[in-house]
C-alpha positions, 0 to 999 in steps of 0.5 A, a space after each residue: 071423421 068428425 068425432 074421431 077423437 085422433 082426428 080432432 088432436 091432428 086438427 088441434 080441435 082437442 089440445 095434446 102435449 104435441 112433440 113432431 108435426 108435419 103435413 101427414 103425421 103428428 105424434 103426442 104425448 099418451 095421456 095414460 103412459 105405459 113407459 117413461 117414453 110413450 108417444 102416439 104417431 098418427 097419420 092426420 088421415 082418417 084411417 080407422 085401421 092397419 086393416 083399411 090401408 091399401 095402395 093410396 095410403 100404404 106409403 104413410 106407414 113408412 113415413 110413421 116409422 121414419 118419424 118413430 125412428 127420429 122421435 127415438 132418438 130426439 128422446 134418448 131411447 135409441 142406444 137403449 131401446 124402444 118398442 113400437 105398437 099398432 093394436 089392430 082390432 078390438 081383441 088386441 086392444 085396440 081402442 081408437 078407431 084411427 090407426 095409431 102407432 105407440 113409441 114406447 121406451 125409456 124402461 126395460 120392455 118385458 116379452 111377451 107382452 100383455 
């Protein structure tokens, strides 16, 4: 989608403080980090959220997870602990319209969240 602004960071159109990369995912830096370790995963598919995947593209959630799971530990929150996020629609705080998940870690994680 042409002015999504995740669209543009897997394209490489917005520059990002890239950390993984393959043909179907690519994860960063979040710019406003919420823990020591916060990484956005996306699908470099337009998929504007969890409420749109079906049969086609469920298969990518899988592989965001595996993703998330390796990122854990290429950062050192694997032994400790991590939380991993997907806001789906404006009243969970969802504020790209791109499916989106968030790795976060390297602190305590209170509960419930927000």
């Amino acid at each position: 989608m042409a002015d999504c602004v995740f669209c543009k960071i897997a394209s490489g159109e917005i520059p990002s403080q890239m950390v993984y990369q393959d043909d179907a995912v690519v994860a960063f830096k979040d710019v406003n980090p919420q823990a020591p370790i916060h990484i956005l995963i996306i699908p470099r598919q337009h998929i504007p959220s969890l409420m749109d995947l079906d049969e086609s593209n469920a298969a990518i959630i899988g592989h965001i997870m595996l993703v998330a799971k390796n990122l854990a530990r290429q950062f050192g929150i694997d032994q400790g602990g991590f939380r991993i996020v997907s806001n789906c629609g404006a009243d969970a705080g969802q504020s790209v319209d791109h499916v989106h998940f968030h790795l976060l870690g390297g602190r305590s994680l209170q509960w419930p969240p927000g």
